[in-house]
N, C-alpha and C positions, 0 to 999 in steps of 0.2 A: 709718898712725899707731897705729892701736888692734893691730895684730898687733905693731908695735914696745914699745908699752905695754904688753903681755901679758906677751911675752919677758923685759921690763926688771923691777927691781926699786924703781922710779921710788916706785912707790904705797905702799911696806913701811913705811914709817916715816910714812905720814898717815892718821889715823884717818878709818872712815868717816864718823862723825858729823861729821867737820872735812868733809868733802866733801860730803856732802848739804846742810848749813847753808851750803857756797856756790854752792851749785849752784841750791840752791832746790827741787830737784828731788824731794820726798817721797812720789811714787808710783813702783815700779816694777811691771813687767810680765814678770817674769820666765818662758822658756816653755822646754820640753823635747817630744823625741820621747815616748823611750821607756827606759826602765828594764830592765836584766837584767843575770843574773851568768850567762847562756851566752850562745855566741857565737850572733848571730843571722845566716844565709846573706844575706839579704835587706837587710841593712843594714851589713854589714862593712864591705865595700868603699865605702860613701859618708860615714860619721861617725862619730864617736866614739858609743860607747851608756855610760853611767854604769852602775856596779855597783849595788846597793843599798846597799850601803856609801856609797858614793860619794854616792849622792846622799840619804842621810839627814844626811850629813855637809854637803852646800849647804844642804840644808834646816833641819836648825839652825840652821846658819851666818845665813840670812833671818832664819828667826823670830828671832834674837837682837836686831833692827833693825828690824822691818818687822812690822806689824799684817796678818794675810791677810785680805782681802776678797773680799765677792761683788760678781758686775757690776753688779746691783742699785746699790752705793753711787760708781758712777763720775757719778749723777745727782748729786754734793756733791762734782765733782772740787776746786774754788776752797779750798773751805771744808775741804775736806781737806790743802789744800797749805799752808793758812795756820793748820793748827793743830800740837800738840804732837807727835802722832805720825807715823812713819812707816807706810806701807803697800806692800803689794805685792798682786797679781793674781797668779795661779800659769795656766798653761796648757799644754795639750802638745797636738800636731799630728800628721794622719795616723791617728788611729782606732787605734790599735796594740794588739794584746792583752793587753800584758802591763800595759796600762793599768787593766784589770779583775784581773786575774790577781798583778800585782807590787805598781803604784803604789798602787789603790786602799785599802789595807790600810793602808799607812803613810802616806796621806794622813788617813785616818781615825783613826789611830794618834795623831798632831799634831794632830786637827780643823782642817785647812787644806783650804778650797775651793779650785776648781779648775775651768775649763771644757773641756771635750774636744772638740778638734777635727776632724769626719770626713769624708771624702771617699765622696761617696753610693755613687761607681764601686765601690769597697772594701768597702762594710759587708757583710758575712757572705760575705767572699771569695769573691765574686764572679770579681773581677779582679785582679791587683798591679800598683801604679804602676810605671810604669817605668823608674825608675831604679833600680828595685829587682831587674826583671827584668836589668836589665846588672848588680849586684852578683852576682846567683845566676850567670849566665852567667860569670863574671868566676874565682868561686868555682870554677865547674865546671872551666875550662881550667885553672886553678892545680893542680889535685888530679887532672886524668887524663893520660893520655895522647891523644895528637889526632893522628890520622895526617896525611900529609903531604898526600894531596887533600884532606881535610878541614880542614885549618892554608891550604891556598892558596884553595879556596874561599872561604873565612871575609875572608880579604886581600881578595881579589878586590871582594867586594861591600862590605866599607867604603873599599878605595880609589875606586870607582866613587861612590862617595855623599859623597866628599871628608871621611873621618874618620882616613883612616891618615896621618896623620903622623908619628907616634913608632914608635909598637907597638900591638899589635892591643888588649892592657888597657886603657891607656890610649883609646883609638879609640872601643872599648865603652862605660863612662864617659862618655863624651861624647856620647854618641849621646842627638839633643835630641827632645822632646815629638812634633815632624811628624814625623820621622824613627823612631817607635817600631818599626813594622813590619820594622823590618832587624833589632830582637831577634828576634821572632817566627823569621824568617828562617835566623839564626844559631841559636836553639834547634834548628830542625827537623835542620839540618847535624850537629850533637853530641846528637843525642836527649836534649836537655832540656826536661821537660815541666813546665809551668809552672801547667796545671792541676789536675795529681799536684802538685805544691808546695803551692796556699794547701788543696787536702783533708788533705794529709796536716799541713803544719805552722799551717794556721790561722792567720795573721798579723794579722789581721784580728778587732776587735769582732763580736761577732755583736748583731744588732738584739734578742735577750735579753737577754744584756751590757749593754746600751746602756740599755735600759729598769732596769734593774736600780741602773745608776750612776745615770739619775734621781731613781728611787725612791730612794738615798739621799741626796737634796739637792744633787748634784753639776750640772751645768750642761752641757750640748752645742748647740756650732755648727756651724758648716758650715766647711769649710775648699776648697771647689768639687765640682764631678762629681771630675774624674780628675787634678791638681794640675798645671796648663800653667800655664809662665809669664806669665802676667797683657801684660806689657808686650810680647811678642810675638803677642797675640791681637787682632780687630780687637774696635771697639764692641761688635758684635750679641755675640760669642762672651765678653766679657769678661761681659756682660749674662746671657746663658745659664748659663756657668757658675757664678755668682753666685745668681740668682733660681731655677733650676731643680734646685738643689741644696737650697737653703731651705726650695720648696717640696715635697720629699719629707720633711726630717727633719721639716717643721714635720706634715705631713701622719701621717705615721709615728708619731710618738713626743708629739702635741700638744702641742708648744712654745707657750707664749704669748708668749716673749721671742726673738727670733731675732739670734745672734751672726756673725759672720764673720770667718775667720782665711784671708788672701792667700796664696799657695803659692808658695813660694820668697820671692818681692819685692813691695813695693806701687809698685816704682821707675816713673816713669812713668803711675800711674793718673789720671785725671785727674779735676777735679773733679765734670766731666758723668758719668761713674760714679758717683760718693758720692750725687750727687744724685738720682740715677736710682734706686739701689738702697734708698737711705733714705726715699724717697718710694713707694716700691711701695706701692700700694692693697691688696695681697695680701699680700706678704711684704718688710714692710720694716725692713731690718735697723737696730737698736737701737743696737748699738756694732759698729766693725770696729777690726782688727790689724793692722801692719805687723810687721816682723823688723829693723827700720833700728838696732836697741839703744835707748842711751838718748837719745830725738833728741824731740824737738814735732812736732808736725803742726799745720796751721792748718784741719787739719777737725776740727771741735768733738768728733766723739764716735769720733774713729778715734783710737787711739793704739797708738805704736811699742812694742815689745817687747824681750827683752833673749834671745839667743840664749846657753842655757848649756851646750851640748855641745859647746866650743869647743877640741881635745886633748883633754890631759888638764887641763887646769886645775880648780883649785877654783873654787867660787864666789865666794870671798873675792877671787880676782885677779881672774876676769871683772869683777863687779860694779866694784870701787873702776877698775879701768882703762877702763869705760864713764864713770866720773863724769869723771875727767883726760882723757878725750877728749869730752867734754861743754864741759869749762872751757876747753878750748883753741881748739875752735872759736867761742865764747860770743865772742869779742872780732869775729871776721870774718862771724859773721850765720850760719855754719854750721852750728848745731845746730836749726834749724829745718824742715821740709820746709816747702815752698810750690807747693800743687799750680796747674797752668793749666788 
């Protein structure tokens, strides 16, 4: 419904203010990657990246509606819901460079806070998540030539690992979280090297960086170690990547407030998580984030997010067709999550 409502022109002619006042809805959580006007190898092939144009233009577009906040005032979410204005929470996921480099400048520009969210794996390119290593891999095959033992190789082992269905791009792409060692694999086939990639292009905050966006009032949480889908990980593993990530930034960079942004989905968490990781004697996280849009949770200090790399869309279609997919579930109990 919500990709039917994007496509449509449903929302054109109702103001947001008419949709917020029936929504009831006066917080949003709108969150991005990452910002650039060149092409990034490592992110082409999985999402859309906003220009800077592009997204000074969603960012108006907020501030024209929306009061920015820090996490700090989510401790008055009620009291914010029932008063005159609107607000929004700003975030972006993955630690990305150009979030020092592009974003921070025209954050600052606006005076809009913002919290950043990093994967400990990542921070001073260390490592690249991997679905990023299938973007570069993805990228390479498009742009060379690939000889025939090495095009049947390459089959060979994702048909063996049940990924060829289509085509080998497609197959790539897909190649999930356990299965990351078959990039590894596939790089060594086509000599791409992957830790010549984050030296040379740094994709990656550096723990300088990092310190530096504190130092100007900006905010950083955790968003895991190395970003596995949450609802394919057992207990112990959901727990680790969660607590063992916290405990480095917080350790790292002296956090006294510790946030957490889910990777990919919260679909699935359950509420012996929440409880587990907000109760940590050591690192116990303050607020946490889903990616679900604009939906409720019935965990008091987790709330859902509004995914704005969606195509090419503006913010103005994203936003208003999260609220008409808001109203429409509103009648069948849909727009709420309810964890077990």
């Amino acid at each position: 419904m919500l990709k039917f409502l994007l496509k449509t022109n449903i929302a054109a002619n109702i103001t947001l203010k008419r949709l917020i006042k029936l929504s009831g809805k006066k917080i949003i959580f709108p969150f991005y990657h990452t910002v650039s006007n060149k092409p990034l190898v490592h992110l082409r092939h999985l999402y859309a990246i906003k220009s800077e144009k592009e997204f000074i233009k969603d960012l108006e577009y907020l501030l024209k509606y929306y009061t920015p906040i820090e996490p700090n005032k989510l401790n008055q979410v009620d009291k914010l819901n029932s008063g005159q204005k609107n607000y929004m929470l700003l975030s972006f996921d993955d630690g990305l460079s150009e979030i020092y480099n592009v974003v921070l400048p025209i954050l600052k520009r606006y005076s809009v806070p913002a919290i950043i969210f990093i994967n400990t794996a990542f921070l001073d390119n260390k490592h690249l998540f991997y679905r990023s290593m299938a973007s570069i891999l993805v990228d390479h095959l498009k742009n060379n030539e690939i000889s025939d033992t090495k095009f049947n190789m390459i089959k060979s082992i994702l048909m063996r690992n049940g990924y060829l269905q289509k085509n080998i791009i497609d197959a790539i792409l897909h190649i999930e979280y356990f299965d990351k060692d078959i990039l590894d694999i596939i790089a060594e086939i086509v000599e791409v090297n992957f830790n010549t990639y984050l030296e040379d292009k740094k994709p990656y905050l550096t723990s300088e960086q990092v310190k530096e966006i504190l130092n100007e009032g900006y905010f950083v949480g955790s968003h895991s170690i190395d970003h596995p889908p949450f609802y394919k990980l057992s207990f112990y593993d959901q727990v680790i990547q969660t607590s063992e990530s916290l405990r480095i930034l917080k350790n790292k960079f002296e956090l006294k407030e510790l946030f957490f942004s889910f990777p990919f989905t919260d679909f699935e968490v359950s509420k012996k998580l929440f409880e587990r990781i907000q109760n940590d004697q050591e690192n116990a996280v303050k607020y946490s984030f889903g990616t679900a849009g604009l939906k409720n949770d019935d965990i008091s200090n987790h709330f859902q997010r509004i995914p704005m790399e969606v195509g090419d869309y503006p913010a103005e279609k994203i936003i208003k067709s999260e609220y008409l997919y808001y109203l429409f579930k509103a009648p069948f109990g849909k727009n709420t999550i309810k964890r077990k």
